[in-house]
C-alpha positions as CSV (number, residue, x, y, z in Angstrom):
1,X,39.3,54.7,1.8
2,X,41.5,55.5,-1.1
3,X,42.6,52.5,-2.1
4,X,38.8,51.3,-1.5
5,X,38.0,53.6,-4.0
6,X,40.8,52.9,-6.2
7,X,40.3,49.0,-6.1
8,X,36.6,49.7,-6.8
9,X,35.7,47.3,-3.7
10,X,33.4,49.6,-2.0
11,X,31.1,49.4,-5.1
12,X,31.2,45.8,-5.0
13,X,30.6,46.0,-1.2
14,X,27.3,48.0,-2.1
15,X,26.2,45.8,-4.7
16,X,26.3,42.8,-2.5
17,X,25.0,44.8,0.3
18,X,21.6,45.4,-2.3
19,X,21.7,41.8,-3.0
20,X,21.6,40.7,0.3
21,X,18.7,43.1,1.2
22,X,16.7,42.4,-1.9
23,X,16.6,38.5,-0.7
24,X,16.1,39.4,2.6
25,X,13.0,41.3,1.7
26,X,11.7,39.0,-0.9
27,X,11.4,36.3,2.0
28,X,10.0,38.6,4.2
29,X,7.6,39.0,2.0
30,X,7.2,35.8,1.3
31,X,6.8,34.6,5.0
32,X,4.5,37.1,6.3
33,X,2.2,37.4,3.1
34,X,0.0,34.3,0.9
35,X,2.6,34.9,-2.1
36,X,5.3,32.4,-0.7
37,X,1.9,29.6,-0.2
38,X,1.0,30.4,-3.3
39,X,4.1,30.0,-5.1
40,X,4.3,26.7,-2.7
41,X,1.0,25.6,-4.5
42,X,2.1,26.2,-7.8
43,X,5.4,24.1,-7.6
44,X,3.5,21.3,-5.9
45,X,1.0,21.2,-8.2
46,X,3.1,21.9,-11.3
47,X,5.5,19.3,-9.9
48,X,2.3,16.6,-9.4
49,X,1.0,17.5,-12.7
50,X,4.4,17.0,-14.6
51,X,5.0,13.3,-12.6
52,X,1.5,12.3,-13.1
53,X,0.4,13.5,-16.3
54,X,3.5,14.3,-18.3
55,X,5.5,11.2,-16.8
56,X,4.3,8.5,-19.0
57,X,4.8,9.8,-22.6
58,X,7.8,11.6,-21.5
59,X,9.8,8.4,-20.0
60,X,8.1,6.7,-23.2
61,X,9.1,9.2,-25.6
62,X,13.1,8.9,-23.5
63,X,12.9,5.3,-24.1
64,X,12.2,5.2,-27.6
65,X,15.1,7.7,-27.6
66,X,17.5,4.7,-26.2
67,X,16.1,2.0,-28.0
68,X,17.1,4.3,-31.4
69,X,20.4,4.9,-30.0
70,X,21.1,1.0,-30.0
71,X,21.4,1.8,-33.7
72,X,24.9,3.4,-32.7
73,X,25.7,0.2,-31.5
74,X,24.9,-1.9,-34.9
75,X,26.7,0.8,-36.7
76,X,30.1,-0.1,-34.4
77,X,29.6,-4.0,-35.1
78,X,29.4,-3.5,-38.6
79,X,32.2,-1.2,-38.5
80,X,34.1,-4.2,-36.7
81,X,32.7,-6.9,-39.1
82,X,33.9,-4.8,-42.3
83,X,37.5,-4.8,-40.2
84,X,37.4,-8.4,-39.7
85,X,36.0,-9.3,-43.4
86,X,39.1,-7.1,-44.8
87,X,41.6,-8.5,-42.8
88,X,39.8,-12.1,-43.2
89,X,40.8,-11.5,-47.3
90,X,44.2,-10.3,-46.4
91,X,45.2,-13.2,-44.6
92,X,43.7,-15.7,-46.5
93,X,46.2,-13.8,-49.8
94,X,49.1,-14.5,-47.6
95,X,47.9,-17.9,-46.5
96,X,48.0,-18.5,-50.5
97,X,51.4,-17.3,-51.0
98,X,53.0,-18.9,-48.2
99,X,51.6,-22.4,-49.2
100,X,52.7,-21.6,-52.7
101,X,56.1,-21.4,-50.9
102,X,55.4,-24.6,-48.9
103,X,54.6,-26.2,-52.0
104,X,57.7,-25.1,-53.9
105,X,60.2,-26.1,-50.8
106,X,58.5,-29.8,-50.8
107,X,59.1,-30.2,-54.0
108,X,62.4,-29.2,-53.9
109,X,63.0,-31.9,-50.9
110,X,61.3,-34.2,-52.7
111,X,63.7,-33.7,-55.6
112,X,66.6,-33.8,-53.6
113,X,65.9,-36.9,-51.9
114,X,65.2,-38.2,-55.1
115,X,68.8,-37.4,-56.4
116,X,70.2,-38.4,-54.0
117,X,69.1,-41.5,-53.3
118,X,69.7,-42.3,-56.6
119,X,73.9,-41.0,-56.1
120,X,73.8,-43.2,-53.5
121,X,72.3,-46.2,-55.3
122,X,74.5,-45.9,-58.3
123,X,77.8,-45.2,-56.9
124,X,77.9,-46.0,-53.0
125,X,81.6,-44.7,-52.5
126,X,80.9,-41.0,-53.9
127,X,81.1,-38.8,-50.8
128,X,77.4,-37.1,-50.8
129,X,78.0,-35.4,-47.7
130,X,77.4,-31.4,-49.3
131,X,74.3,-32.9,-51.1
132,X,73.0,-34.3,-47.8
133,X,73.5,-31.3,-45.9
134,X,71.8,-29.2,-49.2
135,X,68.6,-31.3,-48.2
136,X,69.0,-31.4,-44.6
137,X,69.1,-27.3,-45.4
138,X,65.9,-27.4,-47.7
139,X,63.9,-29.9,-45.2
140,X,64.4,-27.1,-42.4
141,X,63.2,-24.4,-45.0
142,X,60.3,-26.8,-46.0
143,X,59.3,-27.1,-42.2
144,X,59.1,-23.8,-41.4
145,X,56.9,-23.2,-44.3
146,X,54.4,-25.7,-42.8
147,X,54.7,-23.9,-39.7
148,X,53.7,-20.7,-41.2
149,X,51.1,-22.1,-43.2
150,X,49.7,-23.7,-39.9
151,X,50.3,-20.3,-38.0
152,X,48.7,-18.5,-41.0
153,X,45.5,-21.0,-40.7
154,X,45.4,-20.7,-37.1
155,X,44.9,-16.9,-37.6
156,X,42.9,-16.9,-40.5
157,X,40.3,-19.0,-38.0
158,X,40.6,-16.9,-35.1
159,X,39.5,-13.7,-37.2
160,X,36.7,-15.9,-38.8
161,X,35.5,-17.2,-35.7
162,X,35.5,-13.1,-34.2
163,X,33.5,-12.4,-37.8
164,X,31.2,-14.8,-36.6
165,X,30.3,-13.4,-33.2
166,X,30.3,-9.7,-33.9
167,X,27.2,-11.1,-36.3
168,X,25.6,-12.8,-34.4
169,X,26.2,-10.2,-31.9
170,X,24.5,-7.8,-34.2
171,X,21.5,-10.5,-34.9
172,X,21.2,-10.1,-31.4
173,X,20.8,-6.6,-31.0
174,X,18.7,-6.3,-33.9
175,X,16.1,-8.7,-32.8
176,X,16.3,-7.2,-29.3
177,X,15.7,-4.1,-30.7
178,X,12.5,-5.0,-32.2
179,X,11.5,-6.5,-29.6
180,X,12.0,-2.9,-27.7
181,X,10.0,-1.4,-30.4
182,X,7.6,-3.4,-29.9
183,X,6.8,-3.3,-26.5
184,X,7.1,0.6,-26.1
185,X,4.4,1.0,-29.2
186,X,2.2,-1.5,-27.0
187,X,3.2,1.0,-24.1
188,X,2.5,4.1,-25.8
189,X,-1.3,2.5,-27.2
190,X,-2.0,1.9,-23.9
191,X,-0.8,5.5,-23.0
192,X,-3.5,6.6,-25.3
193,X,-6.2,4.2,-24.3
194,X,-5.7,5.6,-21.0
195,X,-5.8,9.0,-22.2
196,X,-9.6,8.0,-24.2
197,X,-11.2,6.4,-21.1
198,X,-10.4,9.5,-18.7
199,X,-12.0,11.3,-21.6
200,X,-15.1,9.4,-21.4
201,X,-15.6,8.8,-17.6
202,X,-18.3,10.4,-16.5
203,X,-16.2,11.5,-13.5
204,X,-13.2,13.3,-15.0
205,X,-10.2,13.2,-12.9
206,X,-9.5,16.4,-10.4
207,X,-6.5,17.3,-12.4
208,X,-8.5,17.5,-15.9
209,X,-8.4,21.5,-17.2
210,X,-12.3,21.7,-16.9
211,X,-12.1,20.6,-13.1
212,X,-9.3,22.9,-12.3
213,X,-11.4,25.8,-13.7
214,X,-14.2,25.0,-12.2
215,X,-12.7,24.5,-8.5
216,X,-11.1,27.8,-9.4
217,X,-14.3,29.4,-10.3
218,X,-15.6,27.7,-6.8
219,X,-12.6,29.3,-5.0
220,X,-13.8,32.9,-6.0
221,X,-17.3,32.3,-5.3
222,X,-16.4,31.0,-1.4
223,X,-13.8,34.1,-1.2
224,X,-16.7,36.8,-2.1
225,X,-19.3,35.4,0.4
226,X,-16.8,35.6,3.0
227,X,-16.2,38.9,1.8
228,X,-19.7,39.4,2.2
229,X,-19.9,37.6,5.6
230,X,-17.2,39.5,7.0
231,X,-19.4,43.2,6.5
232,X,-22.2,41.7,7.8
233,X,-20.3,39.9,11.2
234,X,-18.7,43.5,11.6
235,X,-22.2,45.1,11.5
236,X,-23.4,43.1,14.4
237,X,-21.3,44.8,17.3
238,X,-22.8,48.3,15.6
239,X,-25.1,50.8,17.6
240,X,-28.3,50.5,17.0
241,X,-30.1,53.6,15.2
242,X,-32.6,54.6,16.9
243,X,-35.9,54.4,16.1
244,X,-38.3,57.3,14.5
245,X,-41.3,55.9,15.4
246,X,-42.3,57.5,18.6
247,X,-42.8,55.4,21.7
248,X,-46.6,55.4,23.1
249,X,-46.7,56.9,27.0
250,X,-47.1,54.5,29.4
251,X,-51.1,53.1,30.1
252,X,-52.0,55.2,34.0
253,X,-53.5,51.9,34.9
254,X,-55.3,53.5,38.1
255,X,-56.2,57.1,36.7
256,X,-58.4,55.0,33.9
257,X,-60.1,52.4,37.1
258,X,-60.8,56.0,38.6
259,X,-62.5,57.6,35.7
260,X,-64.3,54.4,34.8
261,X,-65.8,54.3,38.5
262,X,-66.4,58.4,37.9
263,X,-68.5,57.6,34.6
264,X,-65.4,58.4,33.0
265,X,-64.2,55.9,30.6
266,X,-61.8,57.1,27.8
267,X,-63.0,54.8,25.4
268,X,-66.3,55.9,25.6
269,X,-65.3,59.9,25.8
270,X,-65.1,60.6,22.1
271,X,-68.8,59.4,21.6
272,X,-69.7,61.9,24.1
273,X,-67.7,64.4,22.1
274,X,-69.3,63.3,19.2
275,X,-72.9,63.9,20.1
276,X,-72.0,67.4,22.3
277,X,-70.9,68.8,18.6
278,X,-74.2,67.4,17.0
């Protein structure tokens, strides 16, 4: 018990303890009473309401969302074809230099062979041998140069060609994004067409806030005449009250045949009275 008290757990334990007995009453109450059907009611119709009346504009309204959002998209392939421009211009600088370079190592082989030829011409016995391994040196140099200038090319296209796509890429998405456009503000007229003609039929649908009203309105009206109908069904199995008027004595069907035969009749005894007073 101490070190409950010390930990603090037996106030925890309560707590949950209250929880537990507030949801256990709440569905109690719920079960045995017309608040849990009602609450039932509410969802299903809130939940019918929102997919049937709310659904349309809202999945058009999410749509046009998305379809803006493809502008996040164009934004990246411009980013990319800005990239590829820059690096396009970059390339194509070095592609300049390098057949500057390709350019100066021909001519220099050009000018070699030249010389040489002409050493060779003039005086056939002169050993030529460092010369010729001078231009052997330069072709090599002149070579690679081509190849760099081809590599250079090569690259320069590949970059071009990607420059090219992410465009029309991005002609792509732009047109299809019209499109899009387009076709959801065609949806969303139709929306409000819709919208105009339930306004105008003559029979307005069930879930329209005059109908609703008046079928509440109807609701209340049933619920006090069976209000009323219940006080007068428990009235039935009441006693009687009895009655104040007083009951007439039964007719003595053979003392009146007696006093007729006697001269006796009581219809004709207050006449008799009548005339013994005069």
């Amino acid at each position: 018990m101490a070190d409950c008290v010390k930990t603090g757990s037996c106030s925890m334990g309560k707590k949950l303890i209250v929880v537990a007995l507030a949801v256990v009453a709440i569905a109690i109450v719920l079960k045995k009473t017309d608040i849990g059907s009602h609450v039932k009611h509410w969802w299903s119709a809130t939940k019918e309401d929102i997919n049937d009346e709310v659904s349309l504009k809202w999945e058009i309204d999410r749509l046009k969302k998305d379809v803006e959002e493809l502008s996040d998209e164009d934004a990246k392939l411009v980013n990319q074809i800005a990239k590829e421009d820059i690096e396009i211009r970059k390339l194509k600088k070095d592609l300049a230099r390098l057949e500057d370079n390709q350019k100066t190592n021909r001519d220099r082989v050009r000018s070699k062979a030249t010389n040489l030829q002409t050493v060779q011409s003039n005086n056939p016995s002169k050993d030529t041998n460092l010369e010729e391994r001078s231009l052997e040196e330069t072709v090599k140099a002149a070579k690679a140069s081509d190849n760099a200038v081809a590599s250079q090319k090569a690259l320069i296209e590949s970059h071009e060609n990607r420059a090219v796509a992410l465009r029309q890429q991005r002609e792509t998405l732009y047109i299809t994004q019209q499109e899009l456009k387009n076709k959801l503000a065609d949806l969303e007229a139709q929306v409000v067409m819709l919208q105009v003609e339930q306004m105008q039929s003559d029979d307005p649908a069930d879930k329209s806030r005059v109908a609703k009203v008046r079928k509440s309105i109807e609701e209340v009206d049933t619920r006090i005449q069976v209000e009323r109908r219940k006080r007068e069904v428990r009235g039935e199995l009441a006693p009687q009250e009895k009655s104040t008027r007083e009951v007439a004595p039964k007719k003595d069907v053979v003392k009146d045949a007696l006093n007729y035969l006697d001269g006796q009749d009581n219809n004709a005894q207050p006449k008799v009275e009548a005339k013994a007073q005069k």
